[in-house]
C-alpha positions, 0 to 999 in steps of 0.5 A: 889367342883364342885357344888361350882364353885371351877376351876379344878385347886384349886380342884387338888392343894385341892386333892394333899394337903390332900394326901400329909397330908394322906401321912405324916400321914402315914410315922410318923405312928408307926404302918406303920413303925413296919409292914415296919420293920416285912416285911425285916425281913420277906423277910431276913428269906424267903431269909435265908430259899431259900438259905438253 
């Protein structure tokens, strides 16, 4: 973008739009939110176990 002569700031609003469409990406995943929901039942047994 440089070598373009794109100014700095349209090379930031570029950068902060595909991390906010990487973003979105992610969120609507399945496989992010399965491991989301794995990770609280993970932390509720570790939490079961300790208090054992």
């Amino acid at each position: 973008m440089i070598s373009h002569n794109i100014s700095q700031q349209q090379r930031l609003l570029n950068l902060n739009e595909s991390a906010r469409r990487q973003m979105n990406i992610l969120k609507n995943n399945k496989g992010i939110k399965e491991l989301g929901l794995l990770q609280k039942q993970i932390n509720k047994d570790k939490i079961l176990i300790e208090n054992k």
